[in-house]
N, C-alpha and C positions, 0 to 999 in steps of 0.2 A: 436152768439157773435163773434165778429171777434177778431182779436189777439191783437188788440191795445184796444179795449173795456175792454178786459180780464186783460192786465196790470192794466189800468187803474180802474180797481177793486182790483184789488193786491193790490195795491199803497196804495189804499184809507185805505185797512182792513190793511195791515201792519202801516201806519201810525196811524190809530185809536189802534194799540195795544201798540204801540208804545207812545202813548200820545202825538205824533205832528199832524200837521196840514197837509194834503196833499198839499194843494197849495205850501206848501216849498219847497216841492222836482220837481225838473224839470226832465222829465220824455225827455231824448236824444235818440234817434232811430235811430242807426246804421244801418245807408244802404251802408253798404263797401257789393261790392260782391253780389248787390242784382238787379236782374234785375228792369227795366227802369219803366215798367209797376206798377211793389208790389209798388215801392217809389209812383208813380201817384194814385193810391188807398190810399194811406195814407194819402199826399197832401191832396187829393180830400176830405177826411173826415176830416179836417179842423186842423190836427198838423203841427208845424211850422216848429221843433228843430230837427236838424239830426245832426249825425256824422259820419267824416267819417273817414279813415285811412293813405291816401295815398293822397299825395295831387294833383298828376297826376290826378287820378282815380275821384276825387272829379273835377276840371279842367276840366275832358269830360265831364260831365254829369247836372252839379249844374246850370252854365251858363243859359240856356236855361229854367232849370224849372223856373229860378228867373224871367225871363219875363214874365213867365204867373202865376207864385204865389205868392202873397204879402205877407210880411215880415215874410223871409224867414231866421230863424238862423242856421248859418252852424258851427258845430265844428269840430276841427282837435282833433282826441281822439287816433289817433296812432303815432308815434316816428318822428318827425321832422327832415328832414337831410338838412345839413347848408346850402345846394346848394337849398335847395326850399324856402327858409325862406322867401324872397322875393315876390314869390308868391303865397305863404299861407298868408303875411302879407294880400294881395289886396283880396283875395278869402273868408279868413276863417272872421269868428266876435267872437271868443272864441277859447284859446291853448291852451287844458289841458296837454303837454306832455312835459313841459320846464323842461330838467334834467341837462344842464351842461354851463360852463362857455362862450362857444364857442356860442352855439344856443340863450342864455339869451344877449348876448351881439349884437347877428346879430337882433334878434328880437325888443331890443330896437333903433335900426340902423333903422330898416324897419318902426316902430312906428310913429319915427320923421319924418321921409323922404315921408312919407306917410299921417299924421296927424289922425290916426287909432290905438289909444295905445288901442289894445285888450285886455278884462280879460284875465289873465293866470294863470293855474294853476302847481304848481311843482309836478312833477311825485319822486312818493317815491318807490324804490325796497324795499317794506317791508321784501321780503322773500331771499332780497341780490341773487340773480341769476344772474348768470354771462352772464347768456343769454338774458336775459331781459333790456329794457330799464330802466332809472330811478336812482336817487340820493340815495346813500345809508343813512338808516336809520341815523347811527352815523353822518354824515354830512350835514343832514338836515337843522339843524338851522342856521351853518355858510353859505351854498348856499340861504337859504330863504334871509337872511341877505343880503345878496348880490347882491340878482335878487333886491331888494327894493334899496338898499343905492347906490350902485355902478354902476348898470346898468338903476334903475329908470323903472323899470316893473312895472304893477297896477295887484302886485300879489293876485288874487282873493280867491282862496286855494290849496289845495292838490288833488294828484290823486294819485290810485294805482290801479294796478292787482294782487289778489294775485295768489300765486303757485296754480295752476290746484288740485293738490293731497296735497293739506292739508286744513284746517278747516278756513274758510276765517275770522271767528270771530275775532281770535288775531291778523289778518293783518290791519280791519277794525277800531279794539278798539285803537293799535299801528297810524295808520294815524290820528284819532281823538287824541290823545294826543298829537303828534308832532303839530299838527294845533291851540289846545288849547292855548299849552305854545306861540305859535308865534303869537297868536292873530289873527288869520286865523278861518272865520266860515262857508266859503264853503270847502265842501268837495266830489270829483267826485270818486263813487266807489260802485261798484254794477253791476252785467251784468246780466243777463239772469237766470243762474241757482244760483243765492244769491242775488239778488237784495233786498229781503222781509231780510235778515240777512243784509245789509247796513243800509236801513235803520232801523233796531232797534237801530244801533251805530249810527247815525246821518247822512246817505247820504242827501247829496242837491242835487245832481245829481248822477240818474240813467243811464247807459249806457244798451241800450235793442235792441238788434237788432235780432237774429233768432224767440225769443219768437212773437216778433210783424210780419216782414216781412215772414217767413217759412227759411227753412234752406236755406242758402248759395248757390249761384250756380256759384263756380270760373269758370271764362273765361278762 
């Protein structure tokens, strides 16, 4: 069984324990950092949905598959910086990483200028890290508020990472309530080693990238 087969068994038994539906969950395959050839074997076995982190990195490589793979969806699933926003608007077809006033306001710049208003979804620091990307919890609601009223973004849902060394449940069940109260029913969160613990809380998107592709080989 190969590693995307494998997910895709995961998915199915978590969501059957789960009492949803697998078709809900969109199963996104992180190929940041993966060589050229793993992404072609995946292609090649008929998944569409990648993502990736870097928009450079996405830039050298996506190009080229798209002319020989039809419809092909790319997501930006790592930290948008204001000077790319432009060319993530024309590259990417989904932005799960919208956390602050400056990027929400360029992105709805690039929408129009572009005629491309991408789903996005708002990145939430559940675990408040000062390292990390993302809108802190308590100001969630006013930025959600804002990506919609002010800036006119077609906010899709939430997204999080949580902290590495702690229990991803209460960062999971915390982005599912912030989502709820705002009427938000996507929700992007799940990687590799919790993905089956996402979705019990209600992932719609899965973020899987070593599990499927093999570990990482940075350049």
């Amino acid at each position: 069984m190969s590693g995307l087969d494998d997910i895709h068994a995961r998915i199915k038994a978590a969501a059957a324990k789960a009492g949803r539906d697998p078709v809900d969950i969109t199963l996104v395959a992180v190929s940041k950092e993966q060589p050229l050839d793993r992404i072609e074997s995946v292609l090649e076995s008929g998944h569409r949905i990648f993502g990736e982190n870097r928009v450079q990195e996405a830039a050298d490589k996506w190009p080229d598959f798209r002319k020989r793979f039809e419809n092909i969806e790319l997501h930006l699933v790592g930290p948008l910086q204001s000077n790319k926003v432009n060319e993530a608007v024309e590259l990417f077809d989904v932005i799960h990483s919208v956390d602050r006033d400056r990027i929400a306001r360029r992105l709805a710049a690039g929408f129009e200028r572009t005629g491309r208003p991408l789903p996005c979804f708002i990145q939430i620091n559940t675990g408040e890290e000062p390292q990390k990307s993302g809108c802190l919890p308590g100001d969630a609601d006013t930025f959600i508020a804002r990506c919609r009223d002010e800036f006119g973004l077609p906010v899709a849902g939430l997204m999080c990472i949580p902290p590495f060394d702690e229990d991803p449940s209460q960062h999971f069940a915390l982005l599912a309530e912030i989502a709820e109260r705002n009427g938000l029913a996507k929700l992007s969160m799940g990687m590799s080693s919790d993905f089956e613990t996402a979705i019990a809380h209600g992932a719609t998107h899965i973020r899987v990238g070593s599990a499927i592709f093999g570990e990482r080989k940075t350049p």
